[in-house]
N, C-alpha and C positions, 0 to 999 in steps of 0.2 A: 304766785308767779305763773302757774301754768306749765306747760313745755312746752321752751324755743329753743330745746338744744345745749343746753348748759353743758351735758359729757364733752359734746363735739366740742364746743370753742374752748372748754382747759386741755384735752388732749390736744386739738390745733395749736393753741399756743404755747403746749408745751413740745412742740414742734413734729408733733406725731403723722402718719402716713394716713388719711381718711381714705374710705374707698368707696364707690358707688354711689354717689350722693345723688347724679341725677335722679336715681329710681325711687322716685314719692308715690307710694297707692292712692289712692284714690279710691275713697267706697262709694260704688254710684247710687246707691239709696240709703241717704240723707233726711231725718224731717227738716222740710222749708220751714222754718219760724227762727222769729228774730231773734232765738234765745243763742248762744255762744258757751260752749258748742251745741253743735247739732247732732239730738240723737239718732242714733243708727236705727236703719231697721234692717236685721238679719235676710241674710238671703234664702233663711231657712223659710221666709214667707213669700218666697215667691217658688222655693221647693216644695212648697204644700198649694201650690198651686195662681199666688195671686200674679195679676198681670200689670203690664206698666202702659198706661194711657197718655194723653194729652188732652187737653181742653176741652176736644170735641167727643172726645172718647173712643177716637182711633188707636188702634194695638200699632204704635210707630216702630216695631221692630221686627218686621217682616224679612227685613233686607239683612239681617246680622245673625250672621250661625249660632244657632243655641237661643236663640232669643230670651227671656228673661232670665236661663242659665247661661248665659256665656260668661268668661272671665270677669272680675273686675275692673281692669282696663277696657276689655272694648265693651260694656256695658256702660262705664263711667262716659267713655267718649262717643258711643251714642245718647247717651239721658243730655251730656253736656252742648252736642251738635243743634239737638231738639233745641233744648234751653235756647242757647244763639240764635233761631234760627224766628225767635219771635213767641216759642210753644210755652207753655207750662206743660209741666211730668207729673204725673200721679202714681197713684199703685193704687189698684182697686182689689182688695180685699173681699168682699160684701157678697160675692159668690162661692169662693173659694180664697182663703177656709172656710170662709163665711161665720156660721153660730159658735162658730169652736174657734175662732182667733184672739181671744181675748184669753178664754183658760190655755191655750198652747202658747202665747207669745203676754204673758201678763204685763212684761217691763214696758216692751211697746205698748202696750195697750193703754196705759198707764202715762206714756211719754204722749201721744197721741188726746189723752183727752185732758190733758195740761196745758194743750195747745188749743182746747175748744173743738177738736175733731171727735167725732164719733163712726169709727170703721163701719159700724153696723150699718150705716147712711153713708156717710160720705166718700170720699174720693180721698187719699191723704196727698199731702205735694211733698216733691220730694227731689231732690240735686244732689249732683256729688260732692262731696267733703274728703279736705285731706283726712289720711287712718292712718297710714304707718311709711314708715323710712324704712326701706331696706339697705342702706348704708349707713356707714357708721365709722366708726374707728377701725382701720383694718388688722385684722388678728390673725397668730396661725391658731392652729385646734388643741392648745395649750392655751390662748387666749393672750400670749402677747405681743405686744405692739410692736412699734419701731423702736421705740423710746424705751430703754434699757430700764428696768424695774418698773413698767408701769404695763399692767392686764385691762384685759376690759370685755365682758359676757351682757348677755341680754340686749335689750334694743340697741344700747348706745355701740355696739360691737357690730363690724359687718366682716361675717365669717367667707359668707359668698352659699351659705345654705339658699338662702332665699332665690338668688339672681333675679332675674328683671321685674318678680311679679309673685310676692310671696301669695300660696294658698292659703287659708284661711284659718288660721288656729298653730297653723308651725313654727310662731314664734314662742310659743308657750313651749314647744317642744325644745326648742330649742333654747331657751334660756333655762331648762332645765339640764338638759345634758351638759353642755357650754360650763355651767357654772358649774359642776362636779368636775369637769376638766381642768378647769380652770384653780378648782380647790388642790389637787392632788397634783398641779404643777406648782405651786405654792409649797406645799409640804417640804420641812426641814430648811426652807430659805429664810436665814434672819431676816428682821425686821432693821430696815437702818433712818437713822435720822431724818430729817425733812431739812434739805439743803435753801428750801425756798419755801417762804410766808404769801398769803396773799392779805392783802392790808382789810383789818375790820371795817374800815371807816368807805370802800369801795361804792359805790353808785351801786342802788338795786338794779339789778338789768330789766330794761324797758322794750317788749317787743314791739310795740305800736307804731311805730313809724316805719318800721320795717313788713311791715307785717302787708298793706296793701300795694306793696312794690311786688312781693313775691305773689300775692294774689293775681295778678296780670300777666305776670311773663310766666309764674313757674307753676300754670294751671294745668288742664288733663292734656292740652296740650301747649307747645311752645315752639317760639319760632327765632331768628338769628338777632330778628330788631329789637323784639321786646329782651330777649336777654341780653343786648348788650345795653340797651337803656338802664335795664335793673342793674347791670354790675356798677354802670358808672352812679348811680343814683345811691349803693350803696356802698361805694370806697369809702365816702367822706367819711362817712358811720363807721365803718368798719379803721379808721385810723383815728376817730376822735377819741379820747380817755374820758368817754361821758357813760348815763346808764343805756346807750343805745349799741355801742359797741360789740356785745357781745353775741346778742339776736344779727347784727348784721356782718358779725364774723363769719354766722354758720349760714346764714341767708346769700355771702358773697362766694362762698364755696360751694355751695349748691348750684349758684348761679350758674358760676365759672365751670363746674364738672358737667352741666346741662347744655353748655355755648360748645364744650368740646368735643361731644360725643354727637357728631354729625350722620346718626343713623336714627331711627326711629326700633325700641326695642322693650317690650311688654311696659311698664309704666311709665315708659321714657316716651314720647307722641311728639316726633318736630315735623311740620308742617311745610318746611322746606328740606326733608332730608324725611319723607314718607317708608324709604324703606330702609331695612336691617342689612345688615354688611353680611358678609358669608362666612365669617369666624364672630364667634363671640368672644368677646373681651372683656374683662373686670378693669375699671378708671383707679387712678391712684392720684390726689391732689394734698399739694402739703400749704397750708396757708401761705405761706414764700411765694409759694408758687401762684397761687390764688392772687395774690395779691400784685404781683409783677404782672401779670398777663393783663388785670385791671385796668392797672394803669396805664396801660398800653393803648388801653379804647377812648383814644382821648378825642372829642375836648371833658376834662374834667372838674367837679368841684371842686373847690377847697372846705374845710372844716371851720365851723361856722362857730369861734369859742373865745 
């Protein structure tokens, strides 16, 4: 199946608090190939030196603090500006690390010549790819929910450790600590029955048709029209009892928590709401809610069954 989110839409429909959903990362160096997914290439190779080109073999980030170390966000939404703007992105290797990139980054090097690329020579292409949600199911630091007997640690959990724009590797840290939290609030609470079944016979959940909806509105950046095309494009989905339903439960709530946070703020990029408000705020959407606001953007489909 992949992952479209399965924790978020049983905890949403078990009518739990999700928090933070707009904040999707974004890794701005991506390999370009048609393969699904796309391997990363660590930023530790442009720590050791490699730089990010265009077509011509112009260093396009003159203009942007930190140039090929600055954040993942504004790295992602310069590489993606480029992209738009007509360019192809590379990463030229071939100098630095140059002879020593293949035994320092072997996985890459490895993902690279799978793809018929050879660093020693060439140029590799390269785009931003979603990596990681920093929202999730929202927890206190005990790890539970709103929903009375149900915890939740690790990705599927948004603590608010990360906020707008997790660094790189703190989710490990964090699913480690989290989950001994989480153990030792558990400690000495029986175990009680299971009040609700979910039926064998259910639809596999089908991300695909959801999946190029949120590619257009819920990219490195987003703006008021495209997310509100995406919510009403994905209500129908998200009410029909088919296998699409449940990719576009979590797809409509991301949506929804993306259309209402009218700032722009580390992974979150709206193109008509450029800057950050003067407090920060953590979002809080319960599918109800998600779903009432929807339907609100009307004219809307109906479910096609």
């Amino acid at each position: 199946l992949g992952s479209w989110g399965q924790g978020l839409a049983l905890a949403a429909r078990a009518g739990a608090v999700l928090a933070d959903l707009e904040f999707v990362q974004f890794h701005p160096t991506a390999l370009d190939e048609p393969k699904r997914p796309m391997s990363l290439i660590s930023e530790a190779v442009r720590g050791e030196g490699a730089t990010l080109v265009d077509e011509t073999g112009r260093r396009f980030l003159s203009g942007v603090q930190g140039t090929e170390l600055a954040p993942r966000d504004v790295l992602a939404r310069a590489v993606g500006n480029h992209l738009a703007s007509g360019h192809r992105v590379f990463l030229d290797v071939r100098e630095r690390p140059g002879p020593t990139f293949a035994r320092q980054f072997p996985t890459i090097a490895l993902a690279c010549k799978e793809a018929g690329i050879d660093p020693a020579r060439d140029l590799i292409p390269i785009r931003p790819a979603q990596h990681y949600h920093m929202g999730g199911v929202a927890v206190d630091l005990a790890g539970r929910t709103s929903v009375q007997g149900l915890w939740a640690c690790g990705e599927v959990a948004s603590t608010g450790l990360h906020g707008a724009n997790r660094l790189a590797s703190n989710s490990l840290t964090e699913a480690v600590v989290c989950a001994r939290w989480v153990a030792e609030s558990l400690r000495g609470i029986p175990a009680r029955r299971a009040q609700q079944t979910f039926a064998s016979d259910s639809p596999s959940p089908d991300p695909a048709a959801v999946r190029p909806v949120l590619s257009r509105a819920l990219g490195v950046v987003r703006n008021r029209e495209g997310l509100e095309a995406a919510a009403r494009a994905l209500l129908p989905l998200a009410e029909c009892a088919d296998a699409t339903s449940g990719p576009a439960v979590v797809g409509l709530m991301i949506t929804i928590a993306a259309l209402q946070r009218r700032e722009s703020r580390g992974a979150h990029q709206r193109t008509d709401f450029p800057l950050h408000a003067a407090v920060a705020r953590r979002s809080e959407i319960t599918l109800e809610a998600a779903l009432r606001t929807a339907r609100e953007l009307e004219p809307r489909l109906e479910c096609l069954t």
